[in-house]
Structure formats: C-alpha cells, structure tokens
C-alpha positions in Angstrom: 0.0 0.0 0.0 1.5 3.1 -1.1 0.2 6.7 0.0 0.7 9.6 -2.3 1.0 7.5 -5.1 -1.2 10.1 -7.6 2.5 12.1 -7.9 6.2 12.0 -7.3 7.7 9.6 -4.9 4.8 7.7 -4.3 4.1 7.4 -7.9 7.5 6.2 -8.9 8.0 3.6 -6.3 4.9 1.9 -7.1 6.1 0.4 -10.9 9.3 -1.1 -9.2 7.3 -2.3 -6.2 5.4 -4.4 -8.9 8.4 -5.2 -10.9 10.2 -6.6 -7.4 6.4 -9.0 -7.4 5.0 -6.8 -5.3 0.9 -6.2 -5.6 0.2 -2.7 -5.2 -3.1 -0.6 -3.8 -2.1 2.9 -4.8 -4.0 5.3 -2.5 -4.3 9.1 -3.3 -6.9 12.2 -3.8 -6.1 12.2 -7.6 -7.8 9.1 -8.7 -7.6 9.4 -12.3 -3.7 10.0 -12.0 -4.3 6.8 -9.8 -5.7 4.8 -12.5 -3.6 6.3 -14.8 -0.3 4.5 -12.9 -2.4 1.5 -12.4 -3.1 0.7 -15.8 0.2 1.0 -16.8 1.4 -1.4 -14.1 -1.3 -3.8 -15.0 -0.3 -3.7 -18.6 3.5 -4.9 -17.6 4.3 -8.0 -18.8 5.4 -9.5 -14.9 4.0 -12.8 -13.7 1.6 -12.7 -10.6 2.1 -16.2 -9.3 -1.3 -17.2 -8.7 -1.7 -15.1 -5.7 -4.7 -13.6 -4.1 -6.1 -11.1 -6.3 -6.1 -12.5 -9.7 -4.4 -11.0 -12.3 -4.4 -7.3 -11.1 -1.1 -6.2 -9.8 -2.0 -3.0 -8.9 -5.6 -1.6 -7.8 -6.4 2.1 -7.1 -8.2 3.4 -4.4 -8.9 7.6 -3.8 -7.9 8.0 0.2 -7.3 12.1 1.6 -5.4 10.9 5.1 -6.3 14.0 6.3 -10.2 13.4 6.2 -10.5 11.0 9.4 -9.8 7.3 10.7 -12.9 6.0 9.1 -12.0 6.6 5.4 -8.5 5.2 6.0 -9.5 2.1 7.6 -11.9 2.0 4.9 -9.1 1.9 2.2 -7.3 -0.7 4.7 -10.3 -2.9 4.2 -10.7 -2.8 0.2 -6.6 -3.4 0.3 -7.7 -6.4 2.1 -10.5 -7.5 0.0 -8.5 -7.7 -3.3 -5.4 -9.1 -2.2 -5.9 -10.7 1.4 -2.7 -8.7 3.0 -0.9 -5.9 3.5 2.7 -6.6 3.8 4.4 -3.0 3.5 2.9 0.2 4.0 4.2 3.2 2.5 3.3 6.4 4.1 4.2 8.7 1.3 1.3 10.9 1.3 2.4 15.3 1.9 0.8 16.5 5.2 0.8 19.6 6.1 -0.3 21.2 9.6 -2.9 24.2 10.2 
C-alpha cells in the first residue's frame, strides 16, 4: 500500500514495487492519475504467481489521510479485499499542519 501514489515519490515507487512481485493498492486524492499508474502497471508483462487477487497487480483506491480514521480504515479494508494482505505500507502521502 502506497500513500501519495497520484505524484512524485509515491508514484515512482509503485512500478518497481510491482516489478520486485509486489501487488500494489495505490491510494491518493487524484484518482484518475491513480488509474492512470495502475493501468500502466497492470499492462506490464510481470507474472503474478497465482496469488490472491487474480491477475491485477495494482488496484487504485482515492484516500485524503487527512479526512478522518474511518475513510482510512476504509481503504485498509478494500486493500484487504482484493489481495488478502498488507505486507508493506508506505506512508508517502504530503501533510501539512494548520
């Protein structure tokens, strides 16, 4: 699961996380830039041994960590529905205070 995955960091980890078999859920506010990155890693030619989750390697999912605890355990729980587990987190996502 990678946080701030729409742009920048997060979005550049995520194809070599999935190149190194890794399953991603690519969380961010931009979900088109989301689905963008997804497609793109779901159109790499990398086997996905069989695992939970079918033939996706990468799902997106839109998650503001700023919002409140509900709608991040909500994007916990549809991690967990396609793929079963969460093995890394990534908590790339920009915070800022008030």
């Amino acid at each position: 699961m990678v946080t701030g995955a729409s742009s920048g960091l997060g979005r550049e980890f995520c194809p070599d996380l999935a190149k190194a078999s890794g399953r991603i859920m690519a969380a961010a506010r931009r979900i088109d830039r989301l689905n963008s990155l997804c497609d793109q890693i779901n159109k790499m030619d990398i086997p996905t041994g069989g695992a939970s989750g079918g033939s996706r390697r990468a799902i997106a999912v839109a998650l503001d960590v700023m919002v409140d605890g509900q709608t991040v355990e909500a994007c916990v729980e549809k991690a967990w529905d396609a793929f079963g587990h969460i093995d890394v987190l990534i908590n790339n996502a920009g915070v800022t205070g008030n």
